[in-house]
C-alpha positions in Angstrom: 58.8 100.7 54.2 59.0 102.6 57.6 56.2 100.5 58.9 58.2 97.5 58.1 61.2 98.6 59.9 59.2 99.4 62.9 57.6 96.0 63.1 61.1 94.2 62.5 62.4 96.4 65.0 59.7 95.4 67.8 59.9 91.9 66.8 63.4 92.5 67.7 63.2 94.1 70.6 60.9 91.0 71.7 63.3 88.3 70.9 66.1 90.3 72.5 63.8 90.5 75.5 62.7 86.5 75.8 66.3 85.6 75.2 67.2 87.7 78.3 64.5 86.9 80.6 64.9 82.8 79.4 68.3 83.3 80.3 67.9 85.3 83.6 65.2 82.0 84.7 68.4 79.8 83.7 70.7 81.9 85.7 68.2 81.5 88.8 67.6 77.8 88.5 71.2 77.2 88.4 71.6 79.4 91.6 68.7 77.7 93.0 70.5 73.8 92.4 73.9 75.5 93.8 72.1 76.5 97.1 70.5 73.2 97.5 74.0 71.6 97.1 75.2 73.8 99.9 72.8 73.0 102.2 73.2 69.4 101.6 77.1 69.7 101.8 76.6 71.0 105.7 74.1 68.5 106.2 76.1 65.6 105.3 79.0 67.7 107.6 75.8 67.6 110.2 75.4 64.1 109.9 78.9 62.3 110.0 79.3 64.4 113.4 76.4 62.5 115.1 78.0 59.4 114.7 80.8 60.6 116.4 79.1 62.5 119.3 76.7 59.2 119.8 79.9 57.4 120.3 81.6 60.0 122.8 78.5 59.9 125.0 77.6 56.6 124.7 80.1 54.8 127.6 78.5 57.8 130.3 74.9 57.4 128.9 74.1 53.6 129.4 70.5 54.4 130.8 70.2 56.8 128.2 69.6 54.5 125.3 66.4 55.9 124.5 67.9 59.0 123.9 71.0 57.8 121.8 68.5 55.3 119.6 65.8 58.1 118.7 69.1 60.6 117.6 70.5 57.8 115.1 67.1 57.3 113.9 66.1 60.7 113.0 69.5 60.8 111.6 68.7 58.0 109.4 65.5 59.3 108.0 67.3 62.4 107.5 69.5 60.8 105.3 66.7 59.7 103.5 65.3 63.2 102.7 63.8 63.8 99.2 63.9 67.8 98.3 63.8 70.8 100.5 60.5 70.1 102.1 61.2 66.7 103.2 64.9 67.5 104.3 63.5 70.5 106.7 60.7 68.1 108.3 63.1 65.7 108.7 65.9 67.6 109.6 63.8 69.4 112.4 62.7 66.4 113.9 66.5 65.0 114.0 67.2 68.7 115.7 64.8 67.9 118.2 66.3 64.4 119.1 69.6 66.6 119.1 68.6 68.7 121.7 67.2 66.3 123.7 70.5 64.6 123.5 72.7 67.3 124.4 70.2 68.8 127.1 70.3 65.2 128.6 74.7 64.8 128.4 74.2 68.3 130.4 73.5 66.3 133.4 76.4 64.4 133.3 79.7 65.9 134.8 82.1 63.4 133.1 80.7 64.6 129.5 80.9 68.3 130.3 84.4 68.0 130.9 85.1 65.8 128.0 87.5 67.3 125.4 86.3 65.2 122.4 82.4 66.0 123.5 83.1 69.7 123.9 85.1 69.7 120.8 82.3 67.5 119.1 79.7 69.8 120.2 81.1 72.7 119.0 81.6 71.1 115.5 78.1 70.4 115.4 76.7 73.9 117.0 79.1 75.3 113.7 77.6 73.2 111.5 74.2 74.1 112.4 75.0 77.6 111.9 76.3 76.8 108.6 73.4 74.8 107.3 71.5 77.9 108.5 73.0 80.3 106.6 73.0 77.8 104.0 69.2 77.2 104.2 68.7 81.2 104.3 70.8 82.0 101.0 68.7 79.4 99.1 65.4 80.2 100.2 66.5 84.1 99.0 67.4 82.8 95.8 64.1 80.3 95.6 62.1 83.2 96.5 63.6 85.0 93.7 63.7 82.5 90.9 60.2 81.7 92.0 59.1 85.4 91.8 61.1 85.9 88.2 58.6 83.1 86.9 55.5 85.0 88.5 56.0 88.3 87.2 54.7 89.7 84.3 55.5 89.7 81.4 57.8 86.6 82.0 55.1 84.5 83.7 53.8 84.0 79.7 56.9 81.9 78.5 58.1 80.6 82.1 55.9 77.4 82.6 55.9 77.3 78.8 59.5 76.3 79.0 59.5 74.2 81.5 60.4 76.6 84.7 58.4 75.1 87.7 58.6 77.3 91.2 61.5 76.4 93.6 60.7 74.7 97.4 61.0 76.5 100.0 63.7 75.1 103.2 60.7 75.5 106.1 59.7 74.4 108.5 56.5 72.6 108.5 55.2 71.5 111.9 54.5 73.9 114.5 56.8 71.8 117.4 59.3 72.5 115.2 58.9 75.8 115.7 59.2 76.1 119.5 62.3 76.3 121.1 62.4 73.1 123.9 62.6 74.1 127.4 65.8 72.3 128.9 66.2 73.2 133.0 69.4 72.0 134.3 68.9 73.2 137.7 69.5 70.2 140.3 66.3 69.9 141.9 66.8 67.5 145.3 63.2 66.1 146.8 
């Protein structure tokens, strides 16, 4: 009889505990989809400014096409992004054509004292800090749902049920990586 109450009483104990940890995993992945949605909230924000800043610059950039043509298409494929690991290669070039952009309005006087670009690019430099902080709360909580699934004892039931690790938001190429060198200095030959 005590035996029996024992074993019900691990058996328990056992449900208790896979009900809990099934339910923590839910709790994560849930967490996991919100931060995704946040980062693609400030992206969208990200990309309906560039429109706007293509257009400010565009009248004082006319040899500059190159420049404005490669940010709209980086925008474009960034648009296109499937999943964190796709968004953050794409995203990183269309930060690179960005910087390139601003770096080159730099040399133009009649664009550093334009209200609507300043205003424009300091929408965008927020943003960008936004969709950072955005990118870094979701890869905590990716790292953490992915690391619930890994762990013992849970890592029994987790791919069982369906649980499959979170993507990372990283970046993926190393010229991504480095920070471009922009000189502004007025060199005359």
């Amino acid at each position: 009889m005590m035996a029996g109450i024992v074993v019900l009483a691990v058996l328990a104990a056992i449900v208790v505990w896979a009900i809990a940890g099934y339910n923590r995993l839910i709790g994560l992945r849930n967490q996991v989809a919100n931060g995704w949605r946040q980062i693609d909230v400030q992206l969208k924000r990200r990309h309906d400014l560039i429109p706007n800043l293509v257009n400010a610059v565009r009248g004082s950039m006319d040899f500059e096409r190159d420049t404005l043509t490669a940010v709209m298409e980086a925008r474009a494929k960034a648009m296109g992004a499937a999943g964190p690991s796709d968004a953050a290669q794409k995203e990183g070039q269309l930060s690179q054509a960005l910087g390139r952009l601003l770096a080159v309005a730099e040399n133009y006087p009649t664009l550093k004292s334009n209200d609507n670009v300043k205003m424009l690019q300091e929408e965008l430099s927020g943003t960008e800090n936004k969709v950072g902080f955005a990118r870094q709360f979701y890869n905590d909580i990716a790292t953490k749902f992915n690391t619930a699934q890994q762990v013992f004892p849970t890592n029994l039931f987790a791919t069982t049920l369906g649980f499959k690790p979170a993507e990372l938001f990283e970046l993926t190429d190393a010229q991504e990586r480095t920070v471009p060198v922009v000189d502004l200095s007025r060199k005359t030959n």
